[in-house]
N, C-alpha and C positions, 0 to 999 in steps of 0.2 A: 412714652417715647423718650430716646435717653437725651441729649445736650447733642450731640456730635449729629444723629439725623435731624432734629433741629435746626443747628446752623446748618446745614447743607439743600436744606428747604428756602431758609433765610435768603443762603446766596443765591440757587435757582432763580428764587423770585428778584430778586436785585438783579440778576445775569437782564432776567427776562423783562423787567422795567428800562435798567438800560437801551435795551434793542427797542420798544416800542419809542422810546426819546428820540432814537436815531432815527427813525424812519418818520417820525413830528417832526424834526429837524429837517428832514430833505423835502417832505413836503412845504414848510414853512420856507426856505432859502427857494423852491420851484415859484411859490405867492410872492417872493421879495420881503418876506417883512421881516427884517431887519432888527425886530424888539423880541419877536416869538423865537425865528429860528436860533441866533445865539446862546439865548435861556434854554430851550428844550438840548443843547450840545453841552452847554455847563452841565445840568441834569445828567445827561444823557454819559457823561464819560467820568461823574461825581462818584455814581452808585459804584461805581467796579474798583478803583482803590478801599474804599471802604468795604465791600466784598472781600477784599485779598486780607485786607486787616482782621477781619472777623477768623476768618481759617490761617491767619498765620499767627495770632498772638493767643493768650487765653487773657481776655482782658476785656471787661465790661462794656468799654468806652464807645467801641464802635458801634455797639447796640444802642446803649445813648443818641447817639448820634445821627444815627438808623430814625427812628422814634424820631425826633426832635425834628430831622430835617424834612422825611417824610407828610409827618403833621403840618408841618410850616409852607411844603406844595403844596399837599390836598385846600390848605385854607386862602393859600392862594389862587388855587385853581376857582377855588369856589366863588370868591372875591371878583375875579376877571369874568364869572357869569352873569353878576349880578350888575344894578345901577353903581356899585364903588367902582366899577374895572374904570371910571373916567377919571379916578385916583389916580391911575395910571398911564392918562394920555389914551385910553383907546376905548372901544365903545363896546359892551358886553358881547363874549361872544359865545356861541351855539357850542352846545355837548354833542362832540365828536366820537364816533367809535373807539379811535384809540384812545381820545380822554378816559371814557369808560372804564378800558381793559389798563389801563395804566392807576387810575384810584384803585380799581378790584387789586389788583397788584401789590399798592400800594397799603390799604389795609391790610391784605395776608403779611408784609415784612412787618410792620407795624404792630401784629397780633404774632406773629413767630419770636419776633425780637422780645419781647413782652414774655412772652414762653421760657425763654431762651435764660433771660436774668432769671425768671424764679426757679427754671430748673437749675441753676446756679449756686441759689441762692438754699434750694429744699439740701441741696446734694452737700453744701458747708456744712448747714445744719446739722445732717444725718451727719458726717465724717466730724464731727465737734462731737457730737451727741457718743457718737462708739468709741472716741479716744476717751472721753469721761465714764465712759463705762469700762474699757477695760483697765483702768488703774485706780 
């Protein structure tokens, strides 16, 4: 698979992480809570400038970024299930359908983006490798 349908998968799935935040988000501001619904709208409007960054630049960083921030939800996600979430002020809570389809999600950009640098990285290589070969 070459880099360009790569990123274009990347963004789908960040398009479509997005849209499951927004709709955590109306559910959470419908509950009132006031700690959840905010965080799931940061999330939720974070992924799509970073989205636009990845297909508008050719520039590693926002894969970085992808990766880093991604891993840094999922471990928080996982944190708020367990006895730490009163780290937090609030008390562990139950795996939700869309927490689900939002990690599933959230691993595929996490495993694309990962793709995405070594296809980068193979594709230097080879265009290094054929400029040393032809001179």
């Amino acid at each position: 698979m070459n880099q360009k349908s790569l990123i274009g998968i990347v963004v789908g799935l960040m398009i479509a992480i997005s849209t499951v935040y927004f709709v955590e988000t109306i559910e959470e501001f419908e509950e009132q809570d006031m700690v959840k619904a905010p965080f799931f709208l940061i999330v939720a409007i974070a992924y799509l400038p970073v989205a636009y960054w990845m297909i508008s630049k050719k520039n590693s960083i926002p894969f970085v970024v992808t990766i880093v921030g991604s891993i840094g939800i999922m471990v928080l996600y996982a944190v708020t299930r367990t006895d730490l979430a009163i780290v937090f002020g609030m008390e562990a809570g139950g795996i939700g359908h869309l927490g689900i389809i939002s990690k599933v999600l959230q691993v595929g950009v996490v495993i694309g983006s990962f793709l995405v640098l070594l296809q980068a990285k193979k594709d230097k290589w080879l265009s290094h490798k054929e400029s040393n070969f032809v001179n």
